[in-house]
N, C-alpha and C positions, 0 to 999 in steps of 0.2 A: 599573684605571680604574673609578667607578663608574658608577651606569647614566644619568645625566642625562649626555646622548649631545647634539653638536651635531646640530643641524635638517638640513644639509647632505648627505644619505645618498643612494646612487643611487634613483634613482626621481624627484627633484624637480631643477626648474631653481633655479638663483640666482636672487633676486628683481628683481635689478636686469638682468636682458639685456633685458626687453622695453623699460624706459626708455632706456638704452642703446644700444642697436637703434634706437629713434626718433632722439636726438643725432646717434648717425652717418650715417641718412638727411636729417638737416640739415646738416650740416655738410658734404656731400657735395655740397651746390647749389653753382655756380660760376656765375661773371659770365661770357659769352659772350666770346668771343674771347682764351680762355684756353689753353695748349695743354693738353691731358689725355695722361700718359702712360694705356695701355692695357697690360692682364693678360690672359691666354686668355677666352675666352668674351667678349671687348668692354663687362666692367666696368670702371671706373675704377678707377686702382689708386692710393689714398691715400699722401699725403705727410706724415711727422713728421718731427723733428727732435730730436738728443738732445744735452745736454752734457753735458761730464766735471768734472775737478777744472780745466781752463780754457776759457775766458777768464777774469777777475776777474767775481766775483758781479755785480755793474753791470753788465759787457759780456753776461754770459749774459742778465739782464733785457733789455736791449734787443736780445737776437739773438730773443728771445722774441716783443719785438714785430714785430722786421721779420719774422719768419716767421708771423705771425698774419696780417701786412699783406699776405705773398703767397701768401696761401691754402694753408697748411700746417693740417692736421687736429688733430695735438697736439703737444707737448713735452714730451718726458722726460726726468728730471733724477736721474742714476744718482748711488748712493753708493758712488765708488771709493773702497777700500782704504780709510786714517787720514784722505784729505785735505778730504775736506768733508761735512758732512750734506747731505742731499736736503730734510729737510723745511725747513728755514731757503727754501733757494731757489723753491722751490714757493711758499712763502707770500708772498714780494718778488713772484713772477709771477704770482700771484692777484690780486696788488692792481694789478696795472699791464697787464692783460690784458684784455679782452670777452669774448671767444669762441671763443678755443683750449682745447682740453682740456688738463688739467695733470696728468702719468704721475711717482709715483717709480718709476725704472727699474732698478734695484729697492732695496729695504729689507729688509734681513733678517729672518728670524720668528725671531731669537734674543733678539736685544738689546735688544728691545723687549716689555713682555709685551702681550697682546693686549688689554688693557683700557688702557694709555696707547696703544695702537696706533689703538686707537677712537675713543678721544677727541680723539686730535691728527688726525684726517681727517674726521672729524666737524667740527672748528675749520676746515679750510682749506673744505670744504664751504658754511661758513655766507661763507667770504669768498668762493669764485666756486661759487655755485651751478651742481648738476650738471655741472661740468665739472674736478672731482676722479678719478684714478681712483690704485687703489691696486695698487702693483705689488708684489710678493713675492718673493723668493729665498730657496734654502735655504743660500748664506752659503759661502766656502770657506775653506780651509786652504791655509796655514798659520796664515792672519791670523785664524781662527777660535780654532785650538789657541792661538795666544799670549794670548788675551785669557781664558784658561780653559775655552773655551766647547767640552763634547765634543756633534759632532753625528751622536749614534747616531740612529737611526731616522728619517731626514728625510722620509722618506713618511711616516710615521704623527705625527713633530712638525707636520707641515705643514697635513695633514688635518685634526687638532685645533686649530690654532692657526685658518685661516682660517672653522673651523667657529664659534668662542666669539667672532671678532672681528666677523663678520657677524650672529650674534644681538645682540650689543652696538649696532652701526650700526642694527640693527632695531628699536631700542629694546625689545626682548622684558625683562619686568622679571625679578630675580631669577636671572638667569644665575647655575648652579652647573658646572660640573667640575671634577671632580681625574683627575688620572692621569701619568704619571712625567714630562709635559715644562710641561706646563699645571695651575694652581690659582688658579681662581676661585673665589667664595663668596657667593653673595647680590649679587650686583652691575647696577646700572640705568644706564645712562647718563645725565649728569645734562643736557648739554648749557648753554649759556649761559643765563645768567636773561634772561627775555622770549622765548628763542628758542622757535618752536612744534614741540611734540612730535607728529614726523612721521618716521618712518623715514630715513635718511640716503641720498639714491642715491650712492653711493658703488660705483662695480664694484669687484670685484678679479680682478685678473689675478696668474697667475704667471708668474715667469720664466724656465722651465723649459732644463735642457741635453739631461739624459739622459732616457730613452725611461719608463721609469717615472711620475718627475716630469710628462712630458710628457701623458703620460696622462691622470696626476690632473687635471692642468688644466682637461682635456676634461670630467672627471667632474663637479668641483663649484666651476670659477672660471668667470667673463664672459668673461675675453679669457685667451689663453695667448702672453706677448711672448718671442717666440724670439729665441733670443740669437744674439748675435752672434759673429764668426770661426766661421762653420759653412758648410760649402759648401752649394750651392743643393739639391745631391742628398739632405743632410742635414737640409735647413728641409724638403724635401717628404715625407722621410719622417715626420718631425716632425708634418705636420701631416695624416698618418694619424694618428699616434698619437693624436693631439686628438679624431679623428672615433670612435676604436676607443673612447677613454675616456666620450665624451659619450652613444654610443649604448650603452655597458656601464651608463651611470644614467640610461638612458631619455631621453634630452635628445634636441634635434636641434641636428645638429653645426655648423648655420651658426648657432645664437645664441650662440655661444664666437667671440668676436672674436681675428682673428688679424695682430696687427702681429709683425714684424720686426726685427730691427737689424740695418742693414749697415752694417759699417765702409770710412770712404771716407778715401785719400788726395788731395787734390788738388791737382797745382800747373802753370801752362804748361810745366815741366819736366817730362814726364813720368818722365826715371830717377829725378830725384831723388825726385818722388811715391812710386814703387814704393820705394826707398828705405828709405822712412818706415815703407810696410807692412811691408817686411821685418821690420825692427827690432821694432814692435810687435810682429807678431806672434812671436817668437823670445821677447820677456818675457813673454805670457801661454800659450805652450807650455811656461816652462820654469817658471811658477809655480803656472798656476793647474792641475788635474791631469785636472779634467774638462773642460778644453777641447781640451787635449792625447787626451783619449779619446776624444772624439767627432769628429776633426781626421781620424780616420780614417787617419793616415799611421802607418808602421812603428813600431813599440814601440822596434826598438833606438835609429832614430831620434830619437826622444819623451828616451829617455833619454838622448842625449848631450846634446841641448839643456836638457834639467833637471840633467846634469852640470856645466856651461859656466855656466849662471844663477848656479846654487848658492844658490835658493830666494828668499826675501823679505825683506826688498828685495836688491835684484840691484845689485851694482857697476860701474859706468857700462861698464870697462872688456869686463867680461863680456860684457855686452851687444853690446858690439863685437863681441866672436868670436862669438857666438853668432848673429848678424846673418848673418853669412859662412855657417853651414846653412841657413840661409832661404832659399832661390832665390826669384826671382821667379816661376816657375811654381808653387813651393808659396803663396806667397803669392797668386795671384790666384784659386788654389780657392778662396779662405775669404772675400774681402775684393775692392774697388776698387780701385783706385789708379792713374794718371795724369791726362795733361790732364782738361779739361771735356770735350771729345767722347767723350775713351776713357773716362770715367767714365761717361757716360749711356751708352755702347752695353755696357758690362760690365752694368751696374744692368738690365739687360732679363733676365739669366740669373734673376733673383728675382722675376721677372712671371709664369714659368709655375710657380712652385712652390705655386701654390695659397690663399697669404697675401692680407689684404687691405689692409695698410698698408706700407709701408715706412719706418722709421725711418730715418735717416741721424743715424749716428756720426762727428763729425768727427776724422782722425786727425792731418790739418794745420791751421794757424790762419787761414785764407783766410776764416774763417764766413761773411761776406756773400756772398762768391764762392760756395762752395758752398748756400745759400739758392737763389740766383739758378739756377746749374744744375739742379738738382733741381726750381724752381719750378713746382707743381701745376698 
């Protein structure tokens, strides 16, 4: 690595929590006679809302709206697996949005290098001012290895990479590094002709699993979005880690914004709801491998269900059997699922974990329904 080092090093906050920090103080005013869920200490505890590879792009745009209409904080828009980009649908809900924040939940720091990474969030920036934020992952496997991509060092890819893409949003001119994940060379942001050359408020969040990750978060991102299928006891340890990493680069630990994902099934059937979690959860135990690790349940376990999968993509039938290890009891560690009551009284277990947002992940297609019970 040469010595032209990202700005980013412990000792300095991100440039953008203090702007940030004001957004979420606004967007936190509510019209009266709303009901407010409550978190320990009698803060408010914020509502998002995320999508996946469904509904159809239209339907997520206007689940976007009615979730803006019922006072939901922001929208995250994940890039699962092959099946859809993130940034495509962010920029449909930019344009068709006011005052919702708009989250990729997450984007990989692979596939992207950090100077198109800049410029295309800088672009959605200029279509909903201040109400971009940019989420990161460090990407997994197998779907990683198939595409070529080996990810050695993901704490030090990560580091560097959020480091060159925040001077870039900074417009700091001349950005140089080299070093074995990242090369840049003389590079400025150009930004649109007539746009005013102004720093991008752009935050970035990551979207950390394991404990390390977790950390760094703390250390040199705005928000740290805890992921999701993690038990509650897991998201608080979690967000130690955030406060060990913020206070190891001098920061203080409440300007690292801390949203959540929980995953919700929900339907008036409650078996069939749990159902659903099951399944879920049994393909991302049996594919993805750090969720399985941090799931906290038996190793030998972990491995029959990645026996049963049989990796990426998983055949329908597999899935089946592999369903049948799921208990419902393992499933409602990690996750929601039944009616709308039993849903709201599980969703309370993620009030005292110390988070200040809660995402909802839809895992059934009810959206409106679920909008409505979760409604801020």
């Amino acid at each position: 690595m040469d010595i032209d080092r990202p700005r980013d090093q412990p000792g300095g906050e991100p440039h953008t929590a203090r702007r940030h920090r004001e957004t979420n103080q606004q967007s936190d005013r509510r019209e009266p006679g709303i009901r407010h869920p409550i978190r320990r200490g009698g803060t408010r505890m914020k509502y998002g809302f995320g999508v996946l590879d469904r509904p159809s792009v239209r339907e997520q745009i206007a689940l976007a709206q009615e979730a803006e209409q019922a006072g939901y904080s922001s929208i995250w828009v994940c890039e699962t697996r092959l099946a859809r980009d993130a940034i495509s649908v962010m920029g449909a809900i930019a344009a068709t949005t006011e005052r919702i924040q708009i989250g990729s939940g997450v984007v990989n720091s692979w596939n992207r290098n950090p100077a198109l990474m800049a410029m295309t969030f800088a672009t959605l920036n200029n279509l909903a001012p201040d109400r971009i934020i940019l989420g990161l992952g460090a990407y997994w496997d197998p779907l990683a290895a198939k595409q070529g991509i080996a990810r050695s060092k993901p704490l030090t890819q990560m580091r560097e990479y959020v480091g060159v893409v925040r001077r870039l949003l900074d417009l700091e001119e001349h950005v140089s590094f080299h070093s074995d994940f990242i090369t840049v060379d003389d590079l400025t942001l150009d930004l649109g002709h007539g746009d005013p050359r102004v720093p991008q408020n752009v935050p970035i969040y990551l979207g950390p699993t394991g404990p390390k990750m977790t950390e760094l978060a703390g250390e040199i991102c705005d928000g740290a979005l805890i992921n999701g299928l993690l038990t509650p006891d897991y998201v608080r340890a979690g967000v130690e880690r955030v406060r060990i990493g913020a206070e190891r680069a001098g920061r203080d630990p409440k300007s690292v914004a801390l949203p959540a994902y929980v995953n919700v099934a929900l339907d008036e059937d409650g078996d069939r709801a749990r159902l659903t979690a099951r399944r879920l959860l049994a393909m991302y135990l049996g594919q993805q491998p750090h969720i399985g690790k941090a799931s906290g349940l038996p190793e030998d376990f972990l491995a029959e269900v990645r026996r049963v999968v049989g990796g990426w993509p998983a055949r329908p039938e597999a899935l089946d059997e592999a369903t049948e290890l799921v208990t419902e009891d393992i499933a409602l560690r990690q996750l929601v699922a039944g009616t709308p009551d039993e849903c709201r009284e599980q969703m309370r277990k993620w009030h005292d974990t110390g988070i200040d947002e809660i995402v909802v992940i839809p895992l059934t297609e009810n959206y409106s329904d679920m909008i409505e019970t979760f409604r801020p």
